[in-house]
DOFI-999542 format. One record per residue (C-alpha): residue in three letters; x, y, z; residue number from 1. Coordinates in nm, 4 decimals. Layout:
% residues N
+---------+----------+----------+----------+-----+
: residuo :       xx :       yy :       zz : num :
+---------+----------+----------+----------+-----+
:     Ala :        X :        Y :        Z : NUM :
...
+---------+----------+----------+----------+-----+
This chain:
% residues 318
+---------+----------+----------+----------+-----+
: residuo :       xx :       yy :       zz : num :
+---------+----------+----------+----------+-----+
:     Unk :  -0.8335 :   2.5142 :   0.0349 :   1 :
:     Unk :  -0.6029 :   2.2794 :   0.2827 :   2 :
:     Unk :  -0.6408 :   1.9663 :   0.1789 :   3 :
:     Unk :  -0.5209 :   1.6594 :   0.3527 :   4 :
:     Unk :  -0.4554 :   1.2851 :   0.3228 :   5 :
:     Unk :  -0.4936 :   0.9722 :   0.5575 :   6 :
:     Unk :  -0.3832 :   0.6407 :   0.4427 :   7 :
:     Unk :  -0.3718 :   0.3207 :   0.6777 :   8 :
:     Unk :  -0.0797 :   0.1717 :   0.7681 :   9 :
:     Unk :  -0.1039 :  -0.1413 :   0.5044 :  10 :
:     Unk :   0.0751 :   0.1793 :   0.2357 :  11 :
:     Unk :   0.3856 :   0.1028 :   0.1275 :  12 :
:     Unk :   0.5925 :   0.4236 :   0.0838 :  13 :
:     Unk :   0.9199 :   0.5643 :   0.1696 :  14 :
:     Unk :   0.8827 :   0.7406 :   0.5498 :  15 :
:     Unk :   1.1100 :   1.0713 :   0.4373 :  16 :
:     Unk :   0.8278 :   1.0631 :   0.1626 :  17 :
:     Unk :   0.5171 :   1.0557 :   0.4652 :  18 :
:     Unk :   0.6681 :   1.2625 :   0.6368 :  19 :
:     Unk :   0.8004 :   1.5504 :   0.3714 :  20 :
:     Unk :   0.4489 :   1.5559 :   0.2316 :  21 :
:     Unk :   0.2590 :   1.5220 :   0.5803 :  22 :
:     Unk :   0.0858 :   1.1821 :   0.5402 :  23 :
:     Unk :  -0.1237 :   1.0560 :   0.8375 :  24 :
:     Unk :  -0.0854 :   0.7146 :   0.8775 :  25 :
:     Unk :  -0.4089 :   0.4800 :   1.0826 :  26 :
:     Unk :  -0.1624 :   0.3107 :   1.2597 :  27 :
:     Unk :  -0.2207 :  -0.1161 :   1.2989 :  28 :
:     Unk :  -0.1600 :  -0.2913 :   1.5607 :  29 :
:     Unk :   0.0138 :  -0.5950 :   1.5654 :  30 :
:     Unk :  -0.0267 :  -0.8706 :   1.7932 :  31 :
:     Unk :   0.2636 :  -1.1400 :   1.7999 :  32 :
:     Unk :   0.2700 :  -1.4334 :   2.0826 :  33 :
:     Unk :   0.0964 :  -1.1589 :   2.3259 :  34 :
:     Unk :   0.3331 :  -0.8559 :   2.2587 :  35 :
:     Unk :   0.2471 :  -0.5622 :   2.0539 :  36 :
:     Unk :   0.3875 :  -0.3488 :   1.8246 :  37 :
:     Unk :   0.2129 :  -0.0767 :   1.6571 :  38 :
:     Unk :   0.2834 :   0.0056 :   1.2749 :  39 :
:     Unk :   0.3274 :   0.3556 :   1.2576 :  40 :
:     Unk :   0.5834 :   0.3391 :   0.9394 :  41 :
:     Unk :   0.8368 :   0.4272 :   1.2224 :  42 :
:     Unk :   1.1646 :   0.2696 :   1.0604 :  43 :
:     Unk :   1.3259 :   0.2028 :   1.4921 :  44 :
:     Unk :   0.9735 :   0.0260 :   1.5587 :  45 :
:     Unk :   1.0100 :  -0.1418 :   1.2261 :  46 :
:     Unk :   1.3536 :  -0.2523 :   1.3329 :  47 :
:     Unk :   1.2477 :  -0.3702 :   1.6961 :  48 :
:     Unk :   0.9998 :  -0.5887 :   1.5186 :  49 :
:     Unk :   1.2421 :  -0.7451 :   1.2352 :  50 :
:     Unk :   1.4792 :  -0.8108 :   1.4800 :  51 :
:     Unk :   1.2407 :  -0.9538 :   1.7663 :  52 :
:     Unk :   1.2123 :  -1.2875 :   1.5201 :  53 :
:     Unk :   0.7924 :  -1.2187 :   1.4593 :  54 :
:     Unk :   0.8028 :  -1.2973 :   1.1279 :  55 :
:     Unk :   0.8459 :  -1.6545 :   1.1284 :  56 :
:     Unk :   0.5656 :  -1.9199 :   1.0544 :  57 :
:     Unk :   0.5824 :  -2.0673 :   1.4484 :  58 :
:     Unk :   0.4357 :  -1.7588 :   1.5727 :  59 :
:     Unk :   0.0907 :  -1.6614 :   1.5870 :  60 :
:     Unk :   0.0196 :  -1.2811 :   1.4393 :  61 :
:     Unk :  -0.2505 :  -1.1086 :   1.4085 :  62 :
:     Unk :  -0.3660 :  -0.7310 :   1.2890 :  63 :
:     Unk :  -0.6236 :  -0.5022 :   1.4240 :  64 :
:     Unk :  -0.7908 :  -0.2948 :   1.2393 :  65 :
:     Unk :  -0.8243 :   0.1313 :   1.3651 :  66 :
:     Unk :  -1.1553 :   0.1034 :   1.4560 :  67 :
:     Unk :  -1.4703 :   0.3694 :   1.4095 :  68 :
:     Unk :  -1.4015 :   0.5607 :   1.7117 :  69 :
:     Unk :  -1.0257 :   0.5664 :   1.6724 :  70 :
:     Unk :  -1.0671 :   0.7425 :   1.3405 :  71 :
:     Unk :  -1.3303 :   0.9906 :   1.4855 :  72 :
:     Unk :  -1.1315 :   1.1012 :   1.7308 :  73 :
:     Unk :  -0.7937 :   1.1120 :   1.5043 :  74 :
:     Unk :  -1.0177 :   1.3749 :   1.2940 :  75 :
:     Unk :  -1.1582 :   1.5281 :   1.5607 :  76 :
:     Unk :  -0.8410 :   1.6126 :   1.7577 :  77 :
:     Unk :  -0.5632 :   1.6466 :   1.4585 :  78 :
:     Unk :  -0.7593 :   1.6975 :   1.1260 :  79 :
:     Unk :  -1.1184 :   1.8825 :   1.1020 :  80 :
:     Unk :  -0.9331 :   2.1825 :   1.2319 :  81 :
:     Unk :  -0.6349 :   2.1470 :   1.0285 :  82 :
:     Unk :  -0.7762 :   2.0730 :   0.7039 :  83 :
:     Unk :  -1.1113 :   2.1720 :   0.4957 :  84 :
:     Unk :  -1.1240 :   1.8596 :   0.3049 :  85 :
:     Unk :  -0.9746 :   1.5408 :   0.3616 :  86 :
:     Unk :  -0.8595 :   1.2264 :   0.1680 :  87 :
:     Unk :  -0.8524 :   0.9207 :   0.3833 :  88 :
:     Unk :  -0.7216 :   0.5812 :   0.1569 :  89 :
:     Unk :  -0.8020 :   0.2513 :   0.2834 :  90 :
:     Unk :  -0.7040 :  -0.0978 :   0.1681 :  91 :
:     Unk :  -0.8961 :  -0.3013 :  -0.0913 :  92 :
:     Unk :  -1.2471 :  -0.3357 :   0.0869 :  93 :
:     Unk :  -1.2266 :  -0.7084 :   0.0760 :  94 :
:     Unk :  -0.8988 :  -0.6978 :   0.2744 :  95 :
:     Unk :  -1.0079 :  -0.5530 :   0.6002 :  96 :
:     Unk :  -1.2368 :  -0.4105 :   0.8342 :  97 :
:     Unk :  -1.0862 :  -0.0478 :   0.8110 :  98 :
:     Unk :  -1.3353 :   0.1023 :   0.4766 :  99 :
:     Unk :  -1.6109 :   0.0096 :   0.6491 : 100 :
:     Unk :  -1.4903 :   0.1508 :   0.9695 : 101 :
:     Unk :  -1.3686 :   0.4582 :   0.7792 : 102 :
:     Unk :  -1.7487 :   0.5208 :   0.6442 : 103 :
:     Unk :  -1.8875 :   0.4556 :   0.9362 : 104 :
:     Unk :  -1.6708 :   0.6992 :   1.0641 : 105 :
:     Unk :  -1.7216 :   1.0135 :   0.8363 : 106 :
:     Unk :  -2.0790 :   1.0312 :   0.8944 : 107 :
:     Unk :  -1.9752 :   1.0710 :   1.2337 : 108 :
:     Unk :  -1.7460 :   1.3212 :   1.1762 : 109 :
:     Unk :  -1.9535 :   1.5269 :   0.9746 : 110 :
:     Unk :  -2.2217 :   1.5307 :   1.1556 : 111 :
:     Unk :  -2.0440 :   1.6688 :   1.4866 : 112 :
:     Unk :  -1.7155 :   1.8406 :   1.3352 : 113 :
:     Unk :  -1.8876 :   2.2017 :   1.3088 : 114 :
:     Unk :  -1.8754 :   2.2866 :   1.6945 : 115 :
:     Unk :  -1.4449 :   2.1836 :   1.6749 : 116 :
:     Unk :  -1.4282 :   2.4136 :   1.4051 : 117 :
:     Unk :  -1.5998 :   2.7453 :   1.5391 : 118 :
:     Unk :  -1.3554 :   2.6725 :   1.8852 : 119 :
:     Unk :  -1.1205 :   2.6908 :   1.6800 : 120 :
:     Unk :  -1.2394 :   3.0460 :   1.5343 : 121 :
:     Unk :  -1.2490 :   2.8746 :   1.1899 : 122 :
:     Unk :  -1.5368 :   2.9112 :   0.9633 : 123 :
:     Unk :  -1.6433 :   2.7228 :   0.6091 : 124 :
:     Unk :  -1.7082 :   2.3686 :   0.6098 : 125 :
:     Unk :  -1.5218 :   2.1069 :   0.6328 : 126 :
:     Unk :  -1.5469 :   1.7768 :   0.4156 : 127 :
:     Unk :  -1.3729 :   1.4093 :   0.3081 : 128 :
:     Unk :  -1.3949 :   1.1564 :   0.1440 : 129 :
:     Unk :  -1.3502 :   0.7689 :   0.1796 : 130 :
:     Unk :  -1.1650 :   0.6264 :  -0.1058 : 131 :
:     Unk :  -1.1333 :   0.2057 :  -0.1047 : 132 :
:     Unk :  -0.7822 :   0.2055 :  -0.3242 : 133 :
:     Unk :  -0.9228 :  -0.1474 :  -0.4563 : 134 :
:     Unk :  -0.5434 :  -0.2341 :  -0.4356 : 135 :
:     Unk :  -0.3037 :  -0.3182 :  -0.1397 : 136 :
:     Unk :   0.0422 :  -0.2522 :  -0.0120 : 137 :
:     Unk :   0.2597 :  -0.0839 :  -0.3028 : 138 :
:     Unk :  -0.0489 :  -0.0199 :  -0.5221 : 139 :
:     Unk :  -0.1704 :   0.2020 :  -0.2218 : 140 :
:     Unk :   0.1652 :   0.3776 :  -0.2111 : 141 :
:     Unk :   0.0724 :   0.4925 :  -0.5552 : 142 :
:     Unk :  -0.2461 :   0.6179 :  -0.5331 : 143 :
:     Unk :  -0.0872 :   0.8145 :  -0.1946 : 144 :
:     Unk :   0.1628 :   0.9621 :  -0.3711 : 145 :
:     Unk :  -0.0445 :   1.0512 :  -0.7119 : 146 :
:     Unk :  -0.2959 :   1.2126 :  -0.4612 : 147 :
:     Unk :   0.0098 :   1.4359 :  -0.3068 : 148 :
:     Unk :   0.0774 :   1.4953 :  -0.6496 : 149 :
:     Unk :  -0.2638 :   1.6360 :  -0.7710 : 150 :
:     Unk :  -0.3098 :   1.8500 :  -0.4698 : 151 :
:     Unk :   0.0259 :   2.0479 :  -0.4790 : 152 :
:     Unk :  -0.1359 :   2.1271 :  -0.8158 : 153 :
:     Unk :  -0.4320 :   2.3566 :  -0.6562 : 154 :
:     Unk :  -0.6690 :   2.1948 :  -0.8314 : 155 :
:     Unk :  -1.0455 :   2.2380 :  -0.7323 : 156 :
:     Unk :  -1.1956 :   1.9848 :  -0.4520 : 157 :
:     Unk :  -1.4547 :   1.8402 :  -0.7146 : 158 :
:     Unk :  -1.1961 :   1.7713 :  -0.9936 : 159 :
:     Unk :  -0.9152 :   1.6325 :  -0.7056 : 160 :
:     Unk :  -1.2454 :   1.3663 :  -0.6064 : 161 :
:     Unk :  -1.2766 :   1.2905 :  -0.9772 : 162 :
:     Unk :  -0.9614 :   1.2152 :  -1.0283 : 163 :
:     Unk :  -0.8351 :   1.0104 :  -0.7629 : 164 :
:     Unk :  -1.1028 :   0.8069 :  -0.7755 : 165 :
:     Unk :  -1.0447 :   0.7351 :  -1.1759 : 166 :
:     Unk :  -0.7058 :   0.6895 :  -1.0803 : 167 :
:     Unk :  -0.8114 :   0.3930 :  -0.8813 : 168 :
:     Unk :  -0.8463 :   0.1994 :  -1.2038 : 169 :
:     Unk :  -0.5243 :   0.2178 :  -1.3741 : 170 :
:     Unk :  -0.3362 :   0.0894 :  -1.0490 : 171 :
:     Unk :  -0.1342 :  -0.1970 :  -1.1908 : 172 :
:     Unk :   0.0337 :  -0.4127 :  -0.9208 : 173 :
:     Unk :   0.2866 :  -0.6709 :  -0.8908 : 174 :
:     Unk :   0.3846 :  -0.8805 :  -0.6095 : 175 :
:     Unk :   0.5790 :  -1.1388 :  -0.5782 : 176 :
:     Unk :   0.5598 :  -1.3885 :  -0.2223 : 177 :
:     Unk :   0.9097 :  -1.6104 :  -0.1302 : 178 :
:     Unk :   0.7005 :  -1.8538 :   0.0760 : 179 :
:     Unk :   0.3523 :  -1.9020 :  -0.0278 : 180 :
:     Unk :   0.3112 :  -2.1636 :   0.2613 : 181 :
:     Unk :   0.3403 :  -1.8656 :   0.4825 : 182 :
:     Unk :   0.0632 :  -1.6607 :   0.3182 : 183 :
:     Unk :  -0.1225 :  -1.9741 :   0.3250 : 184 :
:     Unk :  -0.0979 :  -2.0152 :   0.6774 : 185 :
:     Unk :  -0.1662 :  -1.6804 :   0.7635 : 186 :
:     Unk :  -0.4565 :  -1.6216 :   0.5389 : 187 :
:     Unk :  -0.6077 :  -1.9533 :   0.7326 : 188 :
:     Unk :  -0.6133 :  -1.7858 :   1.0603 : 189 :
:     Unk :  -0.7803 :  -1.5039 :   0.8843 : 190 :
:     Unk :  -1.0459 :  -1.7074 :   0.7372 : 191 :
:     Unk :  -0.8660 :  -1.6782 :   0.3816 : 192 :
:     Unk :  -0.8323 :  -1.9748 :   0.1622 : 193 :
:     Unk :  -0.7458 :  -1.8740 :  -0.1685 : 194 :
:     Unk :  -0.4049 :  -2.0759 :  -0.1328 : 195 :
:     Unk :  -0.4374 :  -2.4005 :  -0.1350 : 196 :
:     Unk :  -0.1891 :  -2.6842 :   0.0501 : 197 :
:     Unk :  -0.1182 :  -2.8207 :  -0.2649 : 198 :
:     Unk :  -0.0168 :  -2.4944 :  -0.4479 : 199 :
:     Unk :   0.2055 :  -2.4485 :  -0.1358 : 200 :
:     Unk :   0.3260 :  -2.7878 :  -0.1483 : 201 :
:     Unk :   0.3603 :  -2.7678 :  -0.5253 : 202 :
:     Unk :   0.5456 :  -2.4185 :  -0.5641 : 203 :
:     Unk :   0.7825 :  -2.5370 :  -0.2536 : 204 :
:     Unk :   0.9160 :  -2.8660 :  -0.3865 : 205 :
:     Unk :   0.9153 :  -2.7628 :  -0.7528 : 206 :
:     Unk :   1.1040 :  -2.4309 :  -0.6752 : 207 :
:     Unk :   0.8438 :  -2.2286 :  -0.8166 : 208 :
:     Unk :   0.8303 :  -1.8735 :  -0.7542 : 209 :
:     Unk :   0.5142 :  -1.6730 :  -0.8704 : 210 :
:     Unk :   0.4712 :  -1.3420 :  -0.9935 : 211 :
:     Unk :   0.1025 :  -1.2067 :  -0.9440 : 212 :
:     Unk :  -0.0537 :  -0.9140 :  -1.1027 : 213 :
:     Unk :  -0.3401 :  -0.7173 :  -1.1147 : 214 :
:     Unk :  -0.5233 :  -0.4006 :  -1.1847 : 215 :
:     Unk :  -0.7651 :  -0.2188 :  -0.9506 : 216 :
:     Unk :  -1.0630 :  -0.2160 :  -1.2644 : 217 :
:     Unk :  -1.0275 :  -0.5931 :  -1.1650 : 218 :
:     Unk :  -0.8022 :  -0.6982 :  -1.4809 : 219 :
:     Unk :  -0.5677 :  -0.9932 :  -1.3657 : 220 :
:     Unk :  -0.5409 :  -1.0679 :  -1.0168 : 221 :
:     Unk :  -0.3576 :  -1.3913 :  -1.0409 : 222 :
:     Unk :  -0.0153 :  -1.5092 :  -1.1410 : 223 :
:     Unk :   0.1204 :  -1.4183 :  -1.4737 : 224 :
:     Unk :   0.4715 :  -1.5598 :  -1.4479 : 225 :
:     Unk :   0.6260 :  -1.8875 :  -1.2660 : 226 :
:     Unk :   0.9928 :  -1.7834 :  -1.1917 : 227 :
:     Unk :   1.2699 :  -2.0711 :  -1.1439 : 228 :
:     Unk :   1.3450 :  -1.8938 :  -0.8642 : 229 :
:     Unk :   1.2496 :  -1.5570 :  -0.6095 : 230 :
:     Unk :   1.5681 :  -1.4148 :  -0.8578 : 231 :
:     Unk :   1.3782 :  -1.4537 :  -1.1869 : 232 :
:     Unk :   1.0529 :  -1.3594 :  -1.0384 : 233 :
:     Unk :   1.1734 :  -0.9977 :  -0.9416 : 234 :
:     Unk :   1.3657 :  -0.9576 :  -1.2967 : 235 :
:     Unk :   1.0645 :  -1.0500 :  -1.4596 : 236 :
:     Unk :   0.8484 :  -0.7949 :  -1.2686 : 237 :
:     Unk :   1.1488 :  -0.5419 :  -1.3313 : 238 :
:     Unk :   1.1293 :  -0.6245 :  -1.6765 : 239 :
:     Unk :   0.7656 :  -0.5321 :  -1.6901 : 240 :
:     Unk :   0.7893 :  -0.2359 :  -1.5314 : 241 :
:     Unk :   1.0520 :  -0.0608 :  -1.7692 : 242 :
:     Unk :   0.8961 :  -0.1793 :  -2.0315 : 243 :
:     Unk :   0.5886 :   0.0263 :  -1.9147 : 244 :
:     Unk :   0.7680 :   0.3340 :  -1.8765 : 245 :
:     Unk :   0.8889 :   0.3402 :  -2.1645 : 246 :
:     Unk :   0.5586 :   0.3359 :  -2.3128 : 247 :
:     Unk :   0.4082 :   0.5607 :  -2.1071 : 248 :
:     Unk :   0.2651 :   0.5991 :  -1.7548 : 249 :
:     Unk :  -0.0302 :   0.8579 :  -1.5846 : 250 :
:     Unk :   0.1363 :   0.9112 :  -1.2830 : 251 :
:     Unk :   0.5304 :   1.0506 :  -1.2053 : 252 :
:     Unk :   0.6234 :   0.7531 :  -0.9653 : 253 :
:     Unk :   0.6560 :   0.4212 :  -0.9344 : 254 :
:     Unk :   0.6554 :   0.2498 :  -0.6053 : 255 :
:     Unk :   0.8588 :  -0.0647 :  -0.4979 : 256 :
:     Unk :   0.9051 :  -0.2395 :  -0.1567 : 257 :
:     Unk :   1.0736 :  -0.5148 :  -0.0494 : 258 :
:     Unk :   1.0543 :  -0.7338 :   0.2914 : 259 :
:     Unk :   1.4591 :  -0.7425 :   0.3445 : 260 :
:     Unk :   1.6803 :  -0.4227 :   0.3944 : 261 :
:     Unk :   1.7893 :  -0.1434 :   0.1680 : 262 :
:     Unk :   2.0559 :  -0.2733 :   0.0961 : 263 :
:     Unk :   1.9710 :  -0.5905 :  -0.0059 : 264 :
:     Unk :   1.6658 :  -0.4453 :  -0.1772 : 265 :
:     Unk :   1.9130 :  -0.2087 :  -0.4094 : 266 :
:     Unk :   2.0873 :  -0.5644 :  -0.4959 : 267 :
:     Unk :   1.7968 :  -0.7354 :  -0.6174 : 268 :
:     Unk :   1.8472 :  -0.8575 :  -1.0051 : 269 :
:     Unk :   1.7260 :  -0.5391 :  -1.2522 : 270 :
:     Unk :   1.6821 :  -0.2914 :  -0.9416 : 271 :
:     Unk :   1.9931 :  -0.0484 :  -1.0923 : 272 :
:     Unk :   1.8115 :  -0.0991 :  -1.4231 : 273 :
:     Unk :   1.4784 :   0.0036 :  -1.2745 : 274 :
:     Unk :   1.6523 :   0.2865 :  -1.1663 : 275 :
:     Unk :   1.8046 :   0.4095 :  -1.4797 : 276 :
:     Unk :   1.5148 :   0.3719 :  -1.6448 : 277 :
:     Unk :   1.3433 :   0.5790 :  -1.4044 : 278 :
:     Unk :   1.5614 :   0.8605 :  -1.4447 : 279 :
:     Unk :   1.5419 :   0.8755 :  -1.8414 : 280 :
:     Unk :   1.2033 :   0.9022 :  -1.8802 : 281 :
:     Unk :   1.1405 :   1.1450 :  -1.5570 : 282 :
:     Unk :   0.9416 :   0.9024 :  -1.3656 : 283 :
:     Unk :   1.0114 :   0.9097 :  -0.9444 : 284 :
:     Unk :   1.0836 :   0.5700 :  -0.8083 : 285 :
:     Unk :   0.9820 :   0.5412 :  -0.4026 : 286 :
:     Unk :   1.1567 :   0.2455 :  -0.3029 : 287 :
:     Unk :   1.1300 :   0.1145 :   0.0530 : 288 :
:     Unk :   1.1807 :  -0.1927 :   0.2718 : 289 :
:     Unk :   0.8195 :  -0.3405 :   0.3547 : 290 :
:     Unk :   0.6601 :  -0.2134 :   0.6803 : 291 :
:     Unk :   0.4957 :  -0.4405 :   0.9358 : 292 :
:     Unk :   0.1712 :  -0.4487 :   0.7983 : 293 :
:     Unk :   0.3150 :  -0.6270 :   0.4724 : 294 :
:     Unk :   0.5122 :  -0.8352 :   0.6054 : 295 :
:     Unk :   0.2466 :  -0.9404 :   0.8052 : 296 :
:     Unk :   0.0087 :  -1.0233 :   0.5174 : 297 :
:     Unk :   0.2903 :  -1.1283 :   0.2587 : 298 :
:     Unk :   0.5656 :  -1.2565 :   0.4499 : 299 :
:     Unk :   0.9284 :  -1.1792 :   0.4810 : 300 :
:     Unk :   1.1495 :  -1.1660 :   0.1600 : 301 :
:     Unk :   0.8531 :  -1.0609 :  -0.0493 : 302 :
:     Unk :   0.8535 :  -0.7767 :  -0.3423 : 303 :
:     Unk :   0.6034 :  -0.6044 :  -0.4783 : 304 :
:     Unk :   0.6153 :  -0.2452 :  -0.7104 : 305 :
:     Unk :   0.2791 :  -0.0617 :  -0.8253 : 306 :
:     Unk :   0.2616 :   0.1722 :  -1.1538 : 307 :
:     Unk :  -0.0351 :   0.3344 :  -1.3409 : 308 :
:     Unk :  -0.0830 :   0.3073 :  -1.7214 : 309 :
:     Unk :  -0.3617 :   0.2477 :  -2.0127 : 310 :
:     Unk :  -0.5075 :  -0.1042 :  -2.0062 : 311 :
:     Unk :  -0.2611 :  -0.3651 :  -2.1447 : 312 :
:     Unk :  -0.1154 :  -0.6891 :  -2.0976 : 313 :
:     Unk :   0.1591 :  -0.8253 :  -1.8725 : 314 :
:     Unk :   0.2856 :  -1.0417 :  -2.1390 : 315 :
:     Unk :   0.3201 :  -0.7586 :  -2.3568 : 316 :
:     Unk :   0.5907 :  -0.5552 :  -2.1499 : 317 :
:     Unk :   0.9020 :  -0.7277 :  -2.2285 : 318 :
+---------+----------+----------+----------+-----+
């Protein structure tokens, strides 16, 4: 059975990564002061758009969404004939447009997708499913990258449904924002108020940096540390996250991303100890500079990393 996998452009993973394990990405487009960009995880159109100045607060950005017939007719012309059963890994639901396109979608697909395939002198049926990753940004690079995993094991198209979609609930992300007067600002032209003036105000002028984490059963969701500084913040979530390994995760990788360049993302406080801890206990760490999408939502100079585990507590990973 050829299975593949679709993700939307708001998943954070390496590119060599994408493209070694033949990732389709729903590419976003970006709208900043009237010009476009469109996130493809392309690291030169990443570039052109770091460099063009977008990210800063004076400019007005927004995202659109791939739309219902965009992803029919990505399936129809590059995957139904390609593939017999497809993954396609949206955003948390309440983030964007694009699961509800993507459903809206599929029945689409399936209901025309037969004629493509006997063209194509291929018979059997083909079939996918929708999966809302009830996470964003890092968290999604996980559940990508566990998904690559269990399908390079051969396992049967029933079990690889069950299990990806368990594997949706021991997604435990961090994220950590350097300016939450930017999110704030952006989430208002997006109808999102869940930061307030005052916390901006507040977390500005005191110097406070927060560290938010969450779980995709819904555990957390809200900050769990108040770092001195954007420093502390990421040595704290560091901190967290070998402490994790070393108890034990359910997946082989870790993901981390960062809204600043490799290099300055391998300098980051703990990062060489995230990496060492990594390699003793076996666990792959996909670490990558944020893509547009992120950076978008989050802001630049932002850090985030996703792992899966057991239930536990944040405070309890020291």
């Amino acid at each position: 059975m050829r299975v593949g996998l679709i993700v939307d452009s708001a998943c954070e993973l390496p590119y060599s990564f994408i493209k070694e394990n033949n990732i389709f990405i729903l590419p976003v487009t970006v709208k900043v002061d009237g010009h476009t960009f469109v996130d493809d995880h392309d690291p030169q159109t990443t570039r052109r758009f770091y460099d063009s100045g977008s990210m800063q607060l004076g400019h007005q950005a927004t995202t659109e969404a791939y739309t219902v017939d965009q992803i029919y007719n990505l399936f129809m012309d590059e995957i139904v004939n390609q593939y017999d059963f497809a993954f396609l890994e949206t955003i948390a639901e309440d983030r964007s447009e694009i699961y509800q396109n993507a459903i809206a979608a599929m029945h689409r697909i399936i209901a025309s997708y037969r004629p493509h395939r006997q063209a194509a002198g291929l018979s059997g049926k083909f079939s996918m499913r929708v999966v809302n990753s009830k996470t964003f940004f890092s968290g999604q690079g996980l559940l990508a990258a566990h998904t690559v995993h269990l399908i390079n094991q051969g396992i049967g198209k029933n079990q690889l449904r069950e299990e990806v979609s368990h594997f949706t609930q021991h997604i435990f992300g961090c994220a950590i924002p350097r300016d939450l007067e930017y999110i704030r600002q952006r989430g208002r032209q997006r109808g999102d108020k869940s930061v307030s003036a005052l916390q901006a105000f507040l977390a500005k002028h005191l110097k406070i940096t927060p560290l938010l984490w969450g779980a995709g059963s819904g555990e957390g969701g809200g900050p769990v540390y108040r770092g001195r500084s954007f420093e502390a913040a990421v040595e704290r979530m560091i901190d967290y996250a070998c402490a994790r390994i070393r108890q034990g995760l359910l997946s082989p990788y870790v993901v981390f991303s960062a809204g600043m360049e490799e290099h300055e993302m391998f300098a980051l406080p703990g990062f060489d100890r995230l990496i060492q801890t990594c390699k003793e206990h076996d666990v792959t760490l996909l670490a990558s500079p944020a893509n547009i999408t992120s950076n978008i939502y989050v802001g630049p100079g932002g850090a985030g990393l996703a792992l899966a585990a057991e239930p536990h507590r944040f405070e309890d990973m020291r």
